[in-house]
DSSP file (Angstrom, degrees, kcal/mol; ACC not computed):
  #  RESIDUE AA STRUCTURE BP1 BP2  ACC     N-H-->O    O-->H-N    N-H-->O    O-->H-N    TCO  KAPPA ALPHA  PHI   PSI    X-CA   Y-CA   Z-CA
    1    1 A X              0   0    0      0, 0.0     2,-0.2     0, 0.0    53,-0.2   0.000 360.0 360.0 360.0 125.0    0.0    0.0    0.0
    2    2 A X  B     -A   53   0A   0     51,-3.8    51,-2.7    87,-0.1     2,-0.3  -0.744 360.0-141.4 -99.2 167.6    1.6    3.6   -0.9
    3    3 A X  E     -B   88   0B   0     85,-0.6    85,-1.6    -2,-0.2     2,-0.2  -0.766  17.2-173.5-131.9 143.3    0.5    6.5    1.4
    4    4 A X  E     +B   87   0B   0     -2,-0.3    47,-2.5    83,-0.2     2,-0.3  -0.802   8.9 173.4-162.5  98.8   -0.2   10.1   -0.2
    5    5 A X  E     +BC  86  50B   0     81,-1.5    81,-1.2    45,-0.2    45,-0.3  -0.635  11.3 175.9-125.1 147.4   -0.9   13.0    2.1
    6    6 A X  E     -BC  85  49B   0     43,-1.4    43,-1.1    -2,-0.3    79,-0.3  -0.564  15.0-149.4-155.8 119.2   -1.0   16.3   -0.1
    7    7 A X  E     -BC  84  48B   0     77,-1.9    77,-1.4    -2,-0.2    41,-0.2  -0.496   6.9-168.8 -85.8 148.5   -2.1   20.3    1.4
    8    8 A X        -     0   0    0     39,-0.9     2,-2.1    75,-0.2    39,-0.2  -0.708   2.7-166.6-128.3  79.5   -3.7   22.7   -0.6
    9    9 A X        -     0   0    0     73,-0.4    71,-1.3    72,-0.3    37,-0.3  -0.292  21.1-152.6 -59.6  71.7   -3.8   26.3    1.0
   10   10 A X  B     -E   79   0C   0     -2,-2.1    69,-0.3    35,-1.4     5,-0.1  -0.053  23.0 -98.9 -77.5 157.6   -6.2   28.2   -1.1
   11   11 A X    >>  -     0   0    0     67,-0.9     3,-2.8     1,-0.1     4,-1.2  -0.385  39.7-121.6 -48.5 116.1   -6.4   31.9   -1.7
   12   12 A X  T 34 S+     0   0    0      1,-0.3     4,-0.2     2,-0.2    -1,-0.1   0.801 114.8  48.6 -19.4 -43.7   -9.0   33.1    0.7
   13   13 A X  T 34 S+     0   0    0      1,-0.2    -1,-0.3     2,-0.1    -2,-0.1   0.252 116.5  53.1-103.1  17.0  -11.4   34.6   -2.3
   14   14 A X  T X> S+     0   0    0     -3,-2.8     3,-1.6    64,-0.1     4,-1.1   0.744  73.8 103.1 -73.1 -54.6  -10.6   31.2   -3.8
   15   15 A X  H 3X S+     0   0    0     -4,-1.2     4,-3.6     1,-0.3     5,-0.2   0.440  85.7  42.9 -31.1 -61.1  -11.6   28.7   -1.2
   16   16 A X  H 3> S+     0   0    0     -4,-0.2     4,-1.4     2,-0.2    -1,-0.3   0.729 111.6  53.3 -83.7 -25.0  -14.9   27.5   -2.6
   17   17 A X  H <> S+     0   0    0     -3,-1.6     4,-1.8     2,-0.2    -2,-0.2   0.890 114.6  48.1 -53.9 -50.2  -13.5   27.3   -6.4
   18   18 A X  H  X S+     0   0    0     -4,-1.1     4,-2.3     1,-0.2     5,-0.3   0.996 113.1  44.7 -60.2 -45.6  -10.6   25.0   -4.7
   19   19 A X  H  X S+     0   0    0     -4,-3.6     4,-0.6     1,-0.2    -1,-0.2   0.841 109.0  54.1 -92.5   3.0  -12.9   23.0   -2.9
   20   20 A X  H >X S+     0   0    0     -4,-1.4     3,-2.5     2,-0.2     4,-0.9   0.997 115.1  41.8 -57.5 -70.5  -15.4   22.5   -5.8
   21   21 A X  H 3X S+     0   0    0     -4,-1.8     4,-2.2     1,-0.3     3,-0.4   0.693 112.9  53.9 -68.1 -41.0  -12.5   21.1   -8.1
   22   22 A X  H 3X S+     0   0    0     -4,-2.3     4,-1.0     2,-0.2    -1,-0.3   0.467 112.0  46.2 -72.4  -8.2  -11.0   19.0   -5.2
   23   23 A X  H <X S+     0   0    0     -3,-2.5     4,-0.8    -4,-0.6    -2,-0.3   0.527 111.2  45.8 -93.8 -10.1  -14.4   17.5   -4.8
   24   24 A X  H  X S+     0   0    0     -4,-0.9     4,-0.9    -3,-0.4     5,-0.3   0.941 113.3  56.8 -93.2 -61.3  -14.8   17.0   -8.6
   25   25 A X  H >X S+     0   0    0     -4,-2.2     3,-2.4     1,-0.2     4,-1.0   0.694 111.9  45.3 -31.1-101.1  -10.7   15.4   -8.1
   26   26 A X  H >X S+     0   0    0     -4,-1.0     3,-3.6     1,-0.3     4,-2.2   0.664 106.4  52.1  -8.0 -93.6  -12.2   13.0   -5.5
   27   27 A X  H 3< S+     0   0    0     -4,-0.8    -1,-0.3     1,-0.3     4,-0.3   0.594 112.1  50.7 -16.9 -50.8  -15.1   11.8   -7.2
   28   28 A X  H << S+     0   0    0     -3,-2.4    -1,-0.3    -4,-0.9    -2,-0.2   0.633 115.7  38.7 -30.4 -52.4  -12.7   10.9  -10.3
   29   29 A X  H X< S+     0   0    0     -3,-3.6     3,-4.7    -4,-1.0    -2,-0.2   0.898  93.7  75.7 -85.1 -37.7  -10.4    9.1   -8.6
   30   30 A X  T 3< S+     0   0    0     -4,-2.2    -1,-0.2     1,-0.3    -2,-0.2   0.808 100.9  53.7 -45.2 -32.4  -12.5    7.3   -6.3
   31   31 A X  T 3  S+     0   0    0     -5,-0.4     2,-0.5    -4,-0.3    -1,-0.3   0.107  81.2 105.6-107.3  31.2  -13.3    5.2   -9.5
   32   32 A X  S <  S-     0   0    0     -3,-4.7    -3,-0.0     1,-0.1    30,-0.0  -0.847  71.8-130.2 -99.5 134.2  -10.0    4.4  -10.4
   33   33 A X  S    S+     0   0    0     -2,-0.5     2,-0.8    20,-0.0    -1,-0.1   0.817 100.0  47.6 -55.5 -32.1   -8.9    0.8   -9.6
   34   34 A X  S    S+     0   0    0     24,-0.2     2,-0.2    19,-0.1    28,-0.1  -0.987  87.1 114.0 -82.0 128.2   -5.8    0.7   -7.8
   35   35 A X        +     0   0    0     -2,-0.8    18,-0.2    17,-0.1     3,-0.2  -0.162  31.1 169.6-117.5 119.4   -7.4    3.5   -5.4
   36   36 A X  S    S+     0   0    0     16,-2.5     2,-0.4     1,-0.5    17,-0.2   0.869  72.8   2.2-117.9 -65.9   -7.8    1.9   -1.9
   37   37 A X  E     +D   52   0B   0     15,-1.0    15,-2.6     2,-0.0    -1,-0.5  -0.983  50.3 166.7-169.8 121.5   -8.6    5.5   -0.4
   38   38 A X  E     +D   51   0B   0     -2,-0.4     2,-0.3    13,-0.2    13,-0.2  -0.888  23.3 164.7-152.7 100.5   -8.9    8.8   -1.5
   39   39 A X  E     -D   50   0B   0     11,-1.1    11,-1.2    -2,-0.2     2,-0.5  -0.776  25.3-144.8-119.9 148.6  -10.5   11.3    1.2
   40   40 A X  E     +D   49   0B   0     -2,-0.3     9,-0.2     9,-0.2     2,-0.2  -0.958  20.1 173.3-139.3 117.3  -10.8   15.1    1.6
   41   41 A X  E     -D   48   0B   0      7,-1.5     7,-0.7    -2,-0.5     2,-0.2  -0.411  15.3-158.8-111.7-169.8  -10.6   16.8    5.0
   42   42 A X  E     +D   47   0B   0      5,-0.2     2,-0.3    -2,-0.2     5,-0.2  -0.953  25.1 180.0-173.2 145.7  -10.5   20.4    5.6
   43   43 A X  E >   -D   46   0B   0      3,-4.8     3,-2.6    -2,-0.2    -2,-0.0  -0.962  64.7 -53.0-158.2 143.7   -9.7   23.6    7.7
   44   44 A X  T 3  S-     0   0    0     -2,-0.3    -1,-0.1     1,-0.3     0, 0.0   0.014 124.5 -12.9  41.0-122.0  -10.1   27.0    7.0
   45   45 A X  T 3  S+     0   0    0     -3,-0.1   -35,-1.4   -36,-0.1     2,-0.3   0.507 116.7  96.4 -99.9  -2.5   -8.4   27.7    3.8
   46   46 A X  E <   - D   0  43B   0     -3,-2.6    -3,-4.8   -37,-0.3     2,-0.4  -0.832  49.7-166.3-102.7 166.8   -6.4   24.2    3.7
   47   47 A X  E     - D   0  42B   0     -2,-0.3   -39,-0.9   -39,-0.2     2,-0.5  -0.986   5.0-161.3-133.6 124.7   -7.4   21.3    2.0
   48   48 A X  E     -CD   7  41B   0     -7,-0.7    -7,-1.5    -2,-0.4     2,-0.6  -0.845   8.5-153.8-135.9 114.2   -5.8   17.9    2.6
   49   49 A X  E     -CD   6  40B   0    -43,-1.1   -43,-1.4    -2,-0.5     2,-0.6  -0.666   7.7-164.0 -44.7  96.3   -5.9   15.0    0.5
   50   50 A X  E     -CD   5  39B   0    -11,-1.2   -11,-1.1    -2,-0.6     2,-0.3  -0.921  22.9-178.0 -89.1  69.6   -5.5   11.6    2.4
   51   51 A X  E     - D   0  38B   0    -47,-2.5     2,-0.4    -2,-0.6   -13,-0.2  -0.899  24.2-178.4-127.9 127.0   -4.6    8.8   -0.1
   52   52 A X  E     - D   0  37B   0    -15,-2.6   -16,-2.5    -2,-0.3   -15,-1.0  -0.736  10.2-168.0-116.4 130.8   -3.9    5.0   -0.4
   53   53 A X  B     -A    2   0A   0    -51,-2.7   -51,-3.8    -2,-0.4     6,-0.1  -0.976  25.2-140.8-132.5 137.7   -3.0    3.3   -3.4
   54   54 A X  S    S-     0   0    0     -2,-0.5     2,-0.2   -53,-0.2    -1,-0.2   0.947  82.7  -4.9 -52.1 -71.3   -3.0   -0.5   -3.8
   55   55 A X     >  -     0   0    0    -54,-0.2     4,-1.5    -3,-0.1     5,-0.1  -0.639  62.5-104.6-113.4 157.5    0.4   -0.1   -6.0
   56   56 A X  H >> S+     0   0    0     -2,-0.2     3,-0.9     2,-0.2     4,-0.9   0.989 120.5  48.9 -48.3 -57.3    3.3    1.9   -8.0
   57   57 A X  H >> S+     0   0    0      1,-0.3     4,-2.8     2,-0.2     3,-0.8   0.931 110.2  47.3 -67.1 -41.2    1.7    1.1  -11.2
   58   58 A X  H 3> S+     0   0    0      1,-0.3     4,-1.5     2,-0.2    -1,-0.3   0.787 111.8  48.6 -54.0 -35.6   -1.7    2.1  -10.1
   59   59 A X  H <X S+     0   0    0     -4,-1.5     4,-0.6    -3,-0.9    -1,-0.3   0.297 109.1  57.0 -86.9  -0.8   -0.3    5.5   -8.7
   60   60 A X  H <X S+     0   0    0     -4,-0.9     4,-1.2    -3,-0.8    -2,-0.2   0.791 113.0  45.2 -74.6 -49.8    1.7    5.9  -12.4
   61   61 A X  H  < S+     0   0    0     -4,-2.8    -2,-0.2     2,-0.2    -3,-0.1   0.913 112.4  43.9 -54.2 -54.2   -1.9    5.5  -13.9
   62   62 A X  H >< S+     0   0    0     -4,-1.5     3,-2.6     1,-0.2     6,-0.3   0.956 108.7  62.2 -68.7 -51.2   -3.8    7.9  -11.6
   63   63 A X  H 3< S+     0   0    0     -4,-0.6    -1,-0.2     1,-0.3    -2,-0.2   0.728 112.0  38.0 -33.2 -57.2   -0.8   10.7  -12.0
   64   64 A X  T 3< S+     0   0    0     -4,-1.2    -1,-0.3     4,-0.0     2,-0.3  -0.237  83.6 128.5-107.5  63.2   -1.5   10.9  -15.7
   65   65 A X  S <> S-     0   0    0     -3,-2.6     4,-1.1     1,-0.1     3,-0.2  -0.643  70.5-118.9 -93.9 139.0   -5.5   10.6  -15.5
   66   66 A X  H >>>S+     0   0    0     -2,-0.3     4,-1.9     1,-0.3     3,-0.8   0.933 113.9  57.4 -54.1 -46.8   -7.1   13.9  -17.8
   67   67 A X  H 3>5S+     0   0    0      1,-0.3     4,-0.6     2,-0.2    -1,-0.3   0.735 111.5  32.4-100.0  -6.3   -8.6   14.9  -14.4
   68   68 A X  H 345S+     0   0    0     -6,-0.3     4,-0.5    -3,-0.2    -1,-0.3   0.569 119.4  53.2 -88.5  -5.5   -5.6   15.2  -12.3
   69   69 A X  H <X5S+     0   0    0     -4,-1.1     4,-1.2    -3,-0.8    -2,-0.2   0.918 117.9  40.4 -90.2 -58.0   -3.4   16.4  -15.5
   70   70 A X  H  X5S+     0   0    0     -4,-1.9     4,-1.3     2,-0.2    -3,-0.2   0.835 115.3  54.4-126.0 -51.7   -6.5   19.4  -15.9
   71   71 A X  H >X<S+     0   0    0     -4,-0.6     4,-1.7    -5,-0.5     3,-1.4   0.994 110.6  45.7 -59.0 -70.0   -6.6   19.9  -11.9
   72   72 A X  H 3> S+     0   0    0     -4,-0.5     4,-0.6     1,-0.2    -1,-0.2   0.725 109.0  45.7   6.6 -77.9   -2.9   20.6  -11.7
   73   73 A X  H 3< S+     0   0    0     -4,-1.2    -1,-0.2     2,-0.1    -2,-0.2   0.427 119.7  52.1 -94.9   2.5   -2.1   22.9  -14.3
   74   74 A X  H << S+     0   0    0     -3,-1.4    -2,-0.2    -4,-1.3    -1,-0.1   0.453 104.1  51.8 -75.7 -26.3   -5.7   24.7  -12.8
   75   75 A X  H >< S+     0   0    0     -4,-1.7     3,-2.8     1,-0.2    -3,-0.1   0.978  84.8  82.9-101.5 -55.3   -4.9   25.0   -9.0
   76   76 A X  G >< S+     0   0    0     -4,-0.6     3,-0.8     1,-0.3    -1,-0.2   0.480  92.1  46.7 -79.8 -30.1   -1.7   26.6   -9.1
   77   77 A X  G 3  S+     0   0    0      1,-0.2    -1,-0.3    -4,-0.1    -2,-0.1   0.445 110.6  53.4 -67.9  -6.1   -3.0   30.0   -9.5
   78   78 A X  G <  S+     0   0    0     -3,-2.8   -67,-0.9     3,-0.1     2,-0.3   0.281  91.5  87.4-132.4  17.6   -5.8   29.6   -6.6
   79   79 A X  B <  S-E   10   0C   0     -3,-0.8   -69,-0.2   -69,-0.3     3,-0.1  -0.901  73.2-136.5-131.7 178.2   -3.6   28.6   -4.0
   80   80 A X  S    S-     0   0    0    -71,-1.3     2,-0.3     1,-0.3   -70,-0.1   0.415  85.6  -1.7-105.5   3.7   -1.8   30.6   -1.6
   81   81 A X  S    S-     0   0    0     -5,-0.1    -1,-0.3   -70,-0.0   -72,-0.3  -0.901  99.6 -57.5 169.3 152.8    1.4   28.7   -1.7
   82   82 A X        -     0   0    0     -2,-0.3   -73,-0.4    -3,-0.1     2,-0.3  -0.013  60.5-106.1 -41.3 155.0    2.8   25.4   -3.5
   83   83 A X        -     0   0    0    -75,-0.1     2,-0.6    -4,-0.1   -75,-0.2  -0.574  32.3-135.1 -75.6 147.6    0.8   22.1   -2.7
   84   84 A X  E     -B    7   0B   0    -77,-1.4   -77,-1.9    -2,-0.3     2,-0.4  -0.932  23.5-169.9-109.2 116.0    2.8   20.2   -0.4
   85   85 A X  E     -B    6   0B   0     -2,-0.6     2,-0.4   -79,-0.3   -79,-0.2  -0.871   5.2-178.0-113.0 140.8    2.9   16.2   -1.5
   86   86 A X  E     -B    5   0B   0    -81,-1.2   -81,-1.5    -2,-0.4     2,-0.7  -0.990   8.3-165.5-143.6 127.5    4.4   13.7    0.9
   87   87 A X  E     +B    4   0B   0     -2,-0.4     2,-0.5   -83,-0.2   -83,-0.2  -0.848  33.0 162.7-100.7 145.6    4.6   10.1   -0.3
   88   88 A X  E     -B    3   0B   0    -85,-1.6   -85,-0.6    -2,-0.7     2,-0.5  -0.967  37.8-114.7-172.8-161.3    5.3    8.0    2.7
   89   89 A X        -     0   0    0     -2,-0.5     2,-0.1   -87,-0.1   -87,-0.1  -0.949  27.1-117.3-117.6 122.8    5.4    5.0    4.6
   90   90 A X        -     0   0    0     -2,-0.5    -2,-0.0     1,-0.1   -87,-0.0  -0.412  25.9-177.8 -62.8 125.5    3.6    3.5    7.8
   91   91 A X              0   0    0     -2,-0.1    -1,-0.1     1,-0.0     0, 0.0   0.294 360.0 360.0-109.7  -0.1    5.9    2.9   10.5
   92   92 A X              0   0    0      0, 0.0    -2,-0.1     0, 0.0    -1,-0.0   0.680 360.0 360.0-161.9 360.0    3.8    1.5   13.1
């Protein structure tokens, strides 16, 4: 199982653009197969992405999916600082 944490701080007069698009993101993904878990919490103006993927190959796939390819080159302008991605590993 890989582990996939990712923040999204959005521009205050953004917020509801971000989390409309990160809810369209979700929806998308949710129906990809290797996707174990793909969840969206929130506070304030971040938005954090909580995601388990069965496999590498499967996380190769979802990386170049149209709707994360389209989200991407979309967000960068409506958040308030880079997205922060952390692949990582359970240690206990």
């Amino acid at each position: 199982m890989i582990s996939i944490t990712a923040l999204f701080k959005s521009k205050p007069e953004h917020k509801a653009q971000v989390q409309e698009m990160l809810n369209h993101l979700v929806t998308e993904t949710r129906k990809e197969t290797a996707c174990a878990r793909y969840d969206l919490h929130a506070t304030e103006d971040v938005f954090i992405l909580w995601e388990e993927w069965k496999d590498q190959p499967g996380l190769d796939i979802h990386n170049n999916q149209p709707h994360l390819v389209d989200f991407i080159t979309k967000i960068k302008d409506l958040v308030a600082e880079p997205v922060q991605v952390y692949k990582t590993a359970q240690i206990l």
